[in-house]
N, C-alpha and C positions, 0 to 999 in steps of 0.2 A: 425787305420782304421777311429777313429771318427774325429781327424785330417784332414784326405785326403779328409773326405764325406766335414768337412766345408770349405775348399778351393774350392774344385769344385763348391759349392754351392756359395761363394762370387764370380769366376769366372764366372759363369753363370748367377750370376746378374749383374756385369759388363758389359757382354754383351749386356744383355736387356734394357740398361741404352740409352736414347738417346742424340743428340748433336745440339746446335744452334748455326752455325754460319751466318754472316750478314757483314756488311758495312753500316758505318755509313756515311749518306751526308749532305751538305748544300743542302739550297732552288735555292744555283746557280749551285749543282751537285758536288761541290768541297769535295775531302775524309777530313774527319776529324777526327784530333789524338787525344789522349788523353781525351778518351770521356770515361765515368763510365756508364756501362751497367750492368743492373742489371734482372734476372730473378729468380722469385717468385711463387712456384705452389701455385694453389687456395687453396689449404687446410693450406699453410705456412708450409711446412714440411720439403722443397726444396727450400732454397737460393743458387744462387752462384753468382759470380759477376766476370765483367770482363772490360778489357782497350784496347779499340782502337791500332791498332800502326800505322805508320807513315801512309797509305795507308788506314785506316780510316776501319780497318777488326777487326773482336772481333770473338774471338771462347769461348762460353759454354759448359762444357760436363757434365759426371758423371747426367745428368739429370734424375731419376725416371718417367717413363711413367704419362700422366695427361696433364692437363688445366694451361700453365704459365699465365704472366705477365710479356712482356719483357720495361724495362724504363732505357731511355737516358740519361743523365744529361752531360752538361757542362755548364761552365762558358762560360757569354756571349750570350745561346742559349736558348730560350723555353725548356721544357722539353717536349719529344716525351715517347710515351707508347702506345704500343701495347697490346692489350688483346686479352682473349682469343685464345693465342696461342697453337695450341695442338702439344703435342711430342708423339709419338707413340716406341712401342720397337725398338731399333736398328734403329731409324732413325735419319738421320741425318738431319735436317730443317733450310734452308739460306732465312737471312730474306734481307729486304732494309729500313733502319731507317731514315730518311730523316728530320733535323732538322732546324726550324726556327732563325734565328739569333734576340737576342733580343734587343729590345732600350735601349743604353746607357744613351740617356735625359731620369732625373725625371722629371715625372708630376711636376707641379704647388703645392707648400703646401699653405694653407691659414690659416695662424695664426690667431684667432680668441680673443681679452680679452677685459676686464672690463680697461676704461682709467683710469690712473692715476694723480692724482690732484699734482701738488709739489707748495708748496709755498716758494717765493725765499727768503722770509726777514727773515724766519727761520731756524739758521742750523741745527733742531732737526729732528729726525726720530723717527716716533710714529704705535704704532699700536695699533690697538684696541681688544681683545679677548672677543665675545660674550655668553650669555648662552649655546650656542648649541656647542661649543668648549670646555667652561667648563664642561660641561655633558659628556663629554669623557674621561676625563680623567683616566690612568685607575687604576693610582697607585697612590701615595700620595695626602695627603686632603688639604695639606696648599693651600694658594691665588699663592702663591710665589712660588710655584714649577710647575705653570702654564705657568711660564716665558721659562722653555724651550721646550712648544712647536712652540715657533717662531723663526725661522728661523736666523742663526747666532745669538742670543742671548743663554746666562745661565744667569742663578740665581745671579751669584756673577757677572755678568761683560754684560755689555749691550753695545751691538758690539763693543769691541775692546775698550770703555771706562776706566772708573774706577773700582774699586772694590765695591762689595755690600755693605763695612762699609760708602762708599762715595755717596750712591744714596738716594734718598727721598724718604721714601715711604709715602704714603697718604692712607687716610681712609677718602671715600667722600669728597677729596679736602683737607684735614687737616691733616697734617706732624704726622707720628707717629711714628719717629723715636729713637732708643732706645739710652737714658740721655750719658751713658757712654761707649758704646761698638760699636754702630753705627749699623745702617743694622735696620731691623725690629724689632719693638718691640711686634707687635700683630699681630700673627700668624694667619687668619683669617681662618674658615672652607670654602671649595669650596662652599656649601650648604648656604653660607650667601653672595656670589660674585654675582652678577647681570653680572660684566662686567668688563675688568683687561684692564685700560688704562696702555700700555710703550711704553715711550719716552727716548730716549737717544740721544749718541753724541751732540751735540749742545747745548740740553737743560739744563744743570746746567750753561752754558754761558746767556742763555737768563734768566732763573728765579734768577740766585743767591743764595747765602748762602749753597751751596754742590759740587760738583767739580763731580759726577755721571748721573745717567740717574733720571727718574721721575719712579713712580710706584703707580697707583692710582688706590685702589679695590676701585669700586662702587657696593655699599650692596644693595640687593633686597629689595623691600616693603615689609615690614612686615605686617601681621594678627595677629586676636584671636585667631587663629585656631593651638589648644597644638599639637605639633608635638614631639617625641621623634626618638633617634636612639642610637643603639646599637652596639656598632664595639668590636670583638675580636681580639686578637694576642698571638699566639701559636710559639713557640721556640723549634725545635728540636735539643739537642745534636748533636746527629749521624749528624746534616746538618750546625750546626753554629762552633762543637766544633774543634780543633786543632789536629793534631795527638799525641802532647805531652801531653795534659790534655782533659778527657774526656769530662769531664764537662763546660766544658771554654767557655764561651757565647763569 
């Protein structure tokens, strides 16, 4: 019995359920297919959607009584939207959707930048990284690990050049390259960088004696004023170790 009372009772809301159908047009009256129609009660409780066919007709149903939102979409067309559409019990309600066809031409873009200076009698490419770049940084302290926030550069190889044993690095204009292994020998704090001139491609052709790029920290002005800092580093097992040894840094 409790079976038959809930069928009748889903049947009886079926009933009450209302329908929207319509025809979608252009701005010349022509039907259009393939259009995604969509209606939405104001509360969002009630979606359903629906597609055009050839003759440019869309039917909703299973609607619950209430306040829709009925909207158009195609490609190519403005988007139309109807509001405040009411569906009432057991009614059926035929709308007329009438859609604007949209411009193919984009606007106009205006590309707006800062000019760039190139100077012909050098083949080197340089850039400059100021404090406020440095200041960013958000993970390693070295000078040298600043190199890869520019663009097509790393650390070891300055676009497409040599290797880091091959490039010069400088400390305020003065080579501080290491005796026997090549690459940097002083590892400078960011906290002491003012400013991270690199230069590459070209520039070991124009300066000489390195077959790399140029790498030149310039160190802030120094004070009296005692400064200290404090940096910790914590290693957890369970996040460094192996699944073979527990322990295994």
């Amino acid at each position: 019995m409790a079976k038959f009372a809930l069928l009748v009772l889903i049947a009886a809301q079926a009933q009450a359920q209302g329908t929207i159908t319509g025809t979608v047009l252009d701005n010349a009256g022509r039907e259009l297919d393939a259009v995604s129609v969509t209606a939405i009660r104001s509360d969002s409780s009630v979606v359903r959607d629906a597609v055009t066919d050839a003759r440019g007709v869309f039917r909703i149903s299973s609607l619950t009584p209430g306040v829709y939102t009925v909207t158009a979409r195609k490609i190519g067309y403005r988007s139309a939207e109807l509001l405040s559409v009411r569906v009432a019990e057991r009614q059926s309600l035929t709308l007329s959707v009438t859609m604007t066809q949209a411009p193919r031409q984009l606007s106009t873009i205006h590309v707006v930048t800062s000019p760039v200076s190139i100077d012909a009698s050098t083949p080197e490419l340089s850039v400059r990284l100021d404090r406020q770049v440095t200041s960013l940084l958000p993970s390693g302290r070295a000078a040298s690990s600043l190199i890869a926030l520019v663009p097509g550069a790393r650390k070891d190889q300055l676009w497409g050049g040599a290797p880091g044993v091959s490039n010069d690095y400088q400390l305020d204009g003065v080579s501080m390259n290491h005796p026997g292994a090549g690459g940097d020998f002083l590892s400078l704090s960011v906290d002491w960088v003012e400013s991270l001139d690199i230069r590459g491609l070209g520039a070991g052709a124009e300066h000489g004696n390195f077959q790399g790029g140029i790498i030149n920290a310039i160190t802030r002005t120094g004070s009296n004023d005692q400064r200290y800092a404090l940096r910790t580093n914590y290693e957890s097992p369970r996040l460094t170790a192996s699944n073979f040894n527990l322990n295994e840094d």
